[in-house]
C-alpha positions in Angstrom: 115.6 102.7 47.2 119.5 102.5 46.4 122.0 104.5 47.5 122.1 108.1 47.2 125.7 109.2 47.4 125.7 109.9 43.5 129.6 109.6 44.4 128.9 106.2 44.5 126.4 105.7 41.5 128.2 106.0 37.8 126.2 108.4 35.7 126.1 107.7 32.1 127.1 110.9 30.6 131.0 109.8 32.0 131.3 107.7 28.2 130.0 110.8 26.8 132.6 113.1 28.3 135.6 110.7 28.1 134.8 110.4 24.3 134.7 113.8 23.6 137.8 115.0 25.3 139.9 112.4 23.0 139.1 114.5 19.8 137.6 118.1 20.9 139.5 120.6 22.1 136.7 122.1 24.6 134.4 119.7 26.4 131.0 121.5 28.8 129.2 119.9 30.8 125.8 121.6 31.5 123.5 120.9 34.0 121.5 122.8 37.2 123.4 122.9 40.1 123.4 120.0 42.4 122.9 117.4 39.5 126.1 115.4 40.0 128.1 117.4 37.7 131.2 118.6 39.9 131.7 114.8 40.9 131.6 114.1 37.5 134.5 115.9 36.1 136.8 115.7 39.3 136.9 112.0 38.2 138.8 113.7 35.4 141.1 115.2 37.2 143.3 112.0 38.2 145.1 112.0 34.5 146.8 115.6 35.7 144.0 118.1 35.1 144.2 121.1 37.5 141.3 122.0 39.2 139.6 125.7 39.2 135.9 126.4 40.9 134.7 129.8 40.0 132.5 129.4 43.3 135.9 130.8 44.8 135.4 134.4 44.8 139.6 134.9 44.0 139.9 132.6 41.3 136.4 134.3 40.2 137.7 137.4 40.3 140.8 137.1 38.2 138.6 135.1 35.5 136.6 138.6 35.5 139.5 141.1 35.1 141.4 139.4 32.8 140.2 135.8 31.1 142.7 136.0 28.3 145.3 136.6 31.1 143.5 133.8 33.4 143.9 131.2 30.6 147.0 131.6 29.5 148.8 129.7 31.7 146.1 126.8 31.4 146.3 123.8 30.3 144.5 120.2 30.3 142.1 122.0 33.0 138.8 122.3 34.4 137.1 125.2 34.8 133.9 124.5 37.3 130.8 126.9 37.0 131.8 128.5 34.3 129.0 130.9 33.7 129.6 133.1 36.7 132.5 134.3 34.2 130.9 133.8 30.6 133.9 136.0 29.2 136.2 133.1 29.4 134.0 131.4 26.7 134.7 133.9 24.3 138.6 134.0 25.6 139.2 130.3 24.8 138.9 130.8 21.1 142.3 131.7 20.8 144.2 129.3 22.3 142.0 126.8 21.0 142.5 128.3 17.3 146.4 128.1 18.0 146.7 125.3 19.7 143.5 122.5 18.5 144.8 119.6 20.5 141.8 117.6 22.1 140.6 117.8 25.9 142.6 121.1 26.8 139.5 122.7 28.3 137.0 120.2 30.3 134.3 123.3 32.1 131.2 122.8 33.4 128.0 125.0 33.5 124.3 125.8 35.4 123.2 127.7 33.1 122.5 127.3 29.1 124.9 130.2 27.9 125.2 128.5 24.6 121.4 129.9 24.5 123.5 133.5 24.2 124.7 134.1 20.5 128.3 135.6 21.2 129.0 132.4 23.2 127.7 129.8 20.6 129.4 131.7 17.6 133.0 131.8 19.4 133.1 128.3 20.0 131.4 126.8 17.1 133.0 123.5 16.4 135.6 123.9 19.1 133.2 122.5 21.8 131.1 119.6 22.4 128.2 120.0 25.1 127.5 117.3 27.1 124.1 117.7 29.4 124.1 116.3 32.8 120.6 116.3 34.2 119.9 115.0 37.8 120.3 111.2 38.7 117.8 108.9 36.7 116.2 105.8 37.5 118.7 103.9 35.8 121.5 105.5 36.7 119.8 104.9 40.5 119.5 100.9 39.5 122.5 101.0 37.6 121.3 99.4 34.6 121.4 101.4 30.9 117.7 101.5 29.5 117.1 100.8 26.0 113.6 102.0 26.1 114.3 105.0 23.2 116.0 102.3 20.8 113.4 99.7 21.6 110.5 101.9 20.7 111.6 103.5 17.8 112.3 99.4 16.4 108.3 99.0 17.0 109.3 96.2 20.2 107.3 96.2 22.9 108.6 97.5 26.1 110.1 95.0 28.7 110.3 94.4 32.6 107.3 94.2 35.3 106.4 96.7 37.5 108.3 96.2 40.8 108.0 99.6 41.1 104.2 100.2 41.2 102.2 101.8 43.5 103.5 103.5 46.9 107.3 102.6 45.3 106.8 104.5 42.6 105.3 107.8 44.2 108.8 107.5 46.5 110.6 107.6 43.0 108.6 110.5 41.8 108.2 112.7 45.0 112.3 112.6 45.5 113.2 113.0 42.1 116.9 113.0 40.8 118.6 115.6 43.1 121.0 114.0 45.0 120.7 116.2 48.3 117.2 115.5 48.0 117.6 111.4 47.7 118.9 111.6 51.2 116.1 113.4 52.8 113.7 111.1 53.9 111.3 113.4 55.2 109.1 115.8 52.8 109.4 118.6 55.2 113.3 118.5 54.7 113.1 117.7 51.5 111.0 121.2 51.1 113.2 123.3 53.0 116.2 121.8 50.7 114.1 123.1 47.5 113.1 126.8 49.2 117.1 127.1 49.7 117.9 126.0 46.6 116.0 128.4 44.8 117.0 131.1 46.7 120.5 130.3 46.4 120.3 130.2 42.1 118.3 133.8 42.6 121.2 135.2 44.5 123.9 134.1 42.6 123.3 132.3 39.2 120.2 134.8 37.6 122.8 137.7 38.1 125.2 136.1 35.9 123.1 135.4 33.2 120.8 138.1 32.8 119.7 141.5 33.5 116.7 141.0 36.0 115.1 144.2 37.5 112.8 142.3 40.0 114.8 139.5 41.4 112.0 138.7 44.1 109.4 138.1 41.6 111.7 134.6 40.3 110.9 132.5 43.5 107.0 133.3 43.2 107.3 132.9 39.3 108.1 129.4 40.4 105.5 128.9 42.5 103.2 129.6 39.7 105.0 127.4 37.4 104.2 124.6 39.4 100.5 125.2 39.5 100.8 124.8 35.6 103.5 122.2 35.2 102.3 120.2 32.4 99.9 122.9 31.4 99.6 124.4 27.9 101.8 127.9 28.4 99.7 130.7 28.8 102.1 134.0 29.5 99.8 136.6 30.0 97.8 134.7 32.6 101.5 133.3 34.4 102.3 136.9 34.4 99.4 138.5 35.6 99.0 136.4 38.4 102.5 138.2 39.9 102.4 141.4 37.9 104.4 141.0 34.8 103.6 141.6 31.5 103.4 138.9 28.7 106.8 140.0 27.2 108.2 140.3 30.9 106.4 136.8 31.9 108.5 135.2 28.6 111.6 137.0 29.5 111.8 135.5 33.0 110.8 131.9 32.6 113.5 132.0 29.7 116.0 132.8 32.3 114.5 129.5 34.5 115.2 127.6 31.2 118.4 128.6 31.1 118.8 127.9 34.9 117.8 124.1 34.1 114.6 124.5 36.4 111.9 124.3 33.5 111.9 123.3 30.2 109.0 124.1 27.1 107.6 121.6 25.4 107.0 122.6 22.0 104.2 121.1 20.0 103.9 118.2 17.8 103.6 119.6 13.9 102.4 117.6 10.3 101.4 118.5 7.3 99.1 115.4 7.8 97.0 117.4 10.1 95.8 121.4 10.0 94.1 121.0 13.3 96.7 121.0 15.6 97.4 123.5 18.6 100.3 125.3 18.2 101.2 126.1 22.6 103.9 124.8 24.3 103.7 122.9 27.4 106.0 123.8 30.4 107.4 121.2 31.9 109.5 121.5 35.8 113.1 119.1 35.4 112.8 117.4 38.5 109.6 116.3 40.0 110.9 116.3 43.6 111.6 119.9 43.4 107.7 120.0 41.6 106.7 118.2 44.6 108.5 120.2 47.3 107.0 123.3 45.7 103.8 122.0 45.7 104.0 120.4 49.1 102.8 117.4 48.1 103.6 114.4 50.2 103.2 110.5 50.4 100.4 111.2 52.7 98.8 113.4 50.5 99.0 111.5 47.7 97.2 108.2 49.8 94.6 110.3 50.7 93.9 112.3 46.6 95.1 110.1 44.2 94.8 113.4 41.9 97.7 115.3 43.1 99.7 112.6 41.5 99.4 112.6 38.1 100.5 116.5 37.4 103.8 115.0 39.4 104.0 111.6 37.4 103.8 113.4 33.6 107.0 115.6 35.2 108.8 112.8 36.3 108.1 110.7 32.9 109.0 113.4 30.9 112.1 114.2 32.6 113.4 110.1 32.8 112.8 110.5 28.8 115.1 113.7 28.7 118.2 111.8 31.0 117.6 108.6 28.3 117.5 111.4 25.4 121.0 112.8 26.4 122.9 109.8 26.8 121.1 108.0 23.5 123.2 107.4 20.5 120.0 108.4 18.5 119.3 112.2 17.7 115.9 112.7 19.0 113.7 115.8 19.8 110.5 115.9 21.9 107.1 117.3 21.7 103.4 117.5 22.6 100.4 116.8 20.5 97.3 118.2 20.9 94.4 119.1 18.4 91.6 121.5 18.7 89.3 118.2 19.5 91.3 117.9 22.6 93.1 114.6 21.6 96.5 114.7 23.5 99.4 112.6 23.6 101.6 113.9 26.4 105.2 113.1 24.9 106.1 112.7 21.4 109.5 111.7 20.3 110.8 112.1 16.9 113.7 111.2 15.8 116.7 112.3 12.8 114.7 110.2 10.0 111.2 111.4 11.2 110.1 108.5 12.9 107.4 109.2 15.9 106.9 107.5 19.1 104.0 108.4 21.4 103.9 108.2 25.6 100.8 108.8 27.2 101.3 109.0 31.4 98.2 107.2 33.3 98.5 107.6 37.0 96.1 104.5 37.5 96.9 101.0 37.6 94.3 100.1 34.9 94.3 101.0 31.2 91.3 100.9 29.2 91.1 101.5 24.8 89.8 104.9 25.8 93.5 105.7 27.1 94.5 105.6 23.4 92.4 108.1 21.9 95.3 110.9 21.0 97.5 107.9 20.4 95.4 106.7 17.5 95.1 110.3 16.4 98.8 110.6 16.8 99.4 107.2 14.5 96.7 108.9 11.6 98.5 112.1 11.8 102.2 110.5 11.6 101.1 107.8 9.1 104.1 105.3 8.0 106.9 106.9 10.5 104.7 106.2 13.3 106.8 103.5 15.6 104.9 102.8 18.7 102.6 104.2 20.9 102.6 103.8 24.7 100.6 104.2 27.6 102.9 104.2 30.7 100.8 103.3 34.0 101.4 102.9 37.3 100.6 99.0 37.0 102.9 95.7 36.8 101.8 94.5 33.3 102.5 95.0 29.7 99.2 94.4 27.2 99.1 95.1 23.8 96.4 97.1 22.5 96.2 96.8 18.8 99.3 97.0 16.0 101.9 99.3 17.6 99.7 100.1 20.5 100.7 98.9 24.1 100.7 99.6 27.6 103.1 98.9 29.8 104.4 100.0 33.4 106.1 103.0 34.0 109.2 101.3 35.7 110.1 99.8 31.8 111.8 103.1 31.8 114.6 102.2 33.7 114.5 98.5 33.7 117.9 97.2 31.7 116.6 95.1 28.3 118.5 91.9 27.2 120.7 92.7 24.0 119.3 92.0 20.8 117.8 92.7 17.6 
């Protein structure tokens, strides 16, 4: 496993940000808490950019009282945590509108605010967001995948499976948190999770939103993971702590926001009437899945089982990390029809070409594997790129015309240049 001082590992969202502050005037980095993202833009700070942490309670409090007052005297600046004061976001219009010069405002955020319409509307075309999730496996290795751009060109996907077997459930139970790279232990790892929860319901939720039952977020969580991956049922997540449907959609929006969990809407065509129209929910990390869970190496030795709720998390979030950094636009989905075919992730990109990624925690892949992938190619007809079963092997085999399986680790292996 390689270091895990993210101080010490690049993250690829540093081009991103550098980019953007040479020709926008307000540049956000979002991202949960503990992702990396304060290292980040203090290596931004050594061209003369002041420093401001709203995590200080003073500088927090003048930010509250008076933002337009705060930022007046700021310039070339960045503004850390900026949602614990989401008036400055509406401030900054104006000096922006008088003054457009690029990178005066580099801020960083744990919570989506752009998900609240005064915010978005004020700094329309003033701001570029950059999304910082927690470390991936590349960043980790220090290579830059090309898996997205590779797939979508119909290539099969390169490099062998180093990282099979016991390697790759270390990868998935630590996930990307930094704090929880350098816990060895599952137990400390687990306590690390419990506080960090805690700490985002006592500080971050408030911020955000207006939530009359503040205790009910840590067991909403709980829940959550007992249907990570699942197709979102709200009435039964809410019942199962006391909420109501609309209360049970409420909350877990706020967790969205928070960067703990993300939806995963379903796959649509006009090819195909049969299709299911229910998110998935997906956790962002699958160490903190794993923590919540209490799932540990051991665990997973003695019920294979456990694994593979853990492994579709920890694909699906390596695909997000290569989505945000990729120079191609690209959304993802599910697929399921009312036969049951599945495909677990489907990625579509500007032009409306479709990728598939089925997740197999088992070393062996067998034609069955591709059922919702074949339904997937019908249903997506000529845009359909590649379809993929990622296993926990150390061997790529092709399974028909744009059909393959290959291991899980091609994720994050680096590609040699080329068409």
């Amino acid at each position: 496993m390689p270091p895990a001082d993210d101080a010490l590992i690049p993250r690829h969202a540093t081009r991103q940000v550098a980019i953007a502050l040479a020709d926008t005037p307000v540049v956000m980095v979002n991202g949960p808490r503990q992702c990396g993202k304060t290292t980040l833009v203090r290596g931004f700070a050594a061209d003369g950019r002041r420093y401001i942490s709203l995590d200080d309670e003073t500088a927090l409090a003048a930010a509250r009282d008076d933002p337009a007052g705060f930022l007046r005297p700021l310039d070339r600046v960045i503004v850390d945590e900026v949602q614990r004061a989401p008036e400055l976001l509406r401030a900054i219009k104006l000096p922006v509108d008088q003054d457009r010069r690029p990178g005066r405002f580099l801020l960083t955020g744990s919570a989506d605010l752009l998900a609240l319409p005064t915010v978005s509307d004020s700094l329309a075309g003033r701001m570029e967001v950059v999304t910082l999730l927690p470390l991936s496996q590349a960043e980790m290795q220090r290579t830059l995948s090309r898996f997205i751009d590779q797939a979508f060109a119909g290539k099969t996907p390169e490099g062998a499976g180093a990282d099979a077997g016991a390697k790759l459930v270390q990868r998935v139970l630590r996930g990307g948190y930094p704090e929880m790279l350098r816990r060895a232990d599952p137990a400390r790892r687990r306590n690390w999770a419990r506080d960090y929860i805690a700490a985002i319901v006592r500080r971050d939720v408030r911020d955000i939103a207006s939530i009359e039952r503040l205790d009910v977020l840590p067991r909403l969580l709980r829940v959550l993971a007992q249907h990570s991956g699942q197709l979102t049922n709200f009435t039964q997540l809410g019942g199962q702590i006391g909420l109501d449907e609309k209360t049970a959609r409420k909350y877990l929006g706020v967790l969205e926001q928070l960067f703990l969990v993300r939806r995963l809407e379903p796959w649509h065509s006009n090819r195909l009437s049969r299709l299911l129209k229910t998110p998935k929910m997906h956790f962002l990390d699958s160490g903190l899945l794993a923590a919540l869970l209490g799932v540990t190496p051991e665990r997973v030795a003695s019920d294979r089982t456990v694994l593979g709720v853990l492994l579709e998390t920890f694909v699906f979030t390596e695909v997000m990390k290569l989505a945000t950094v990729s120079e191609r636009p690209i959304a993802l989905y599910h697929y399921r029809d009312k036969d049951k075919n599945e495909v677990d992730i489907v990625i579509e990109d500007e032009s409306g070409g479709v990728v598939g990624l089925e997740i197999k925690a088992a070393a062996t892949v067998r034609p069955a594997d591709f059922a919702g992938l074949r339904k997937l190619a019908a249903a997506s007809g000529r845009t359909f790129r590649l379809g993929v079963v990622l296993h926990d092997g150390d061997a790529v085999t092709g399974f028909g015309e744009r059909l393959v399986a290959a291991p899980i680790s091609c994720l994050w292996r680096a590609a040699p240049e080329g068409p």
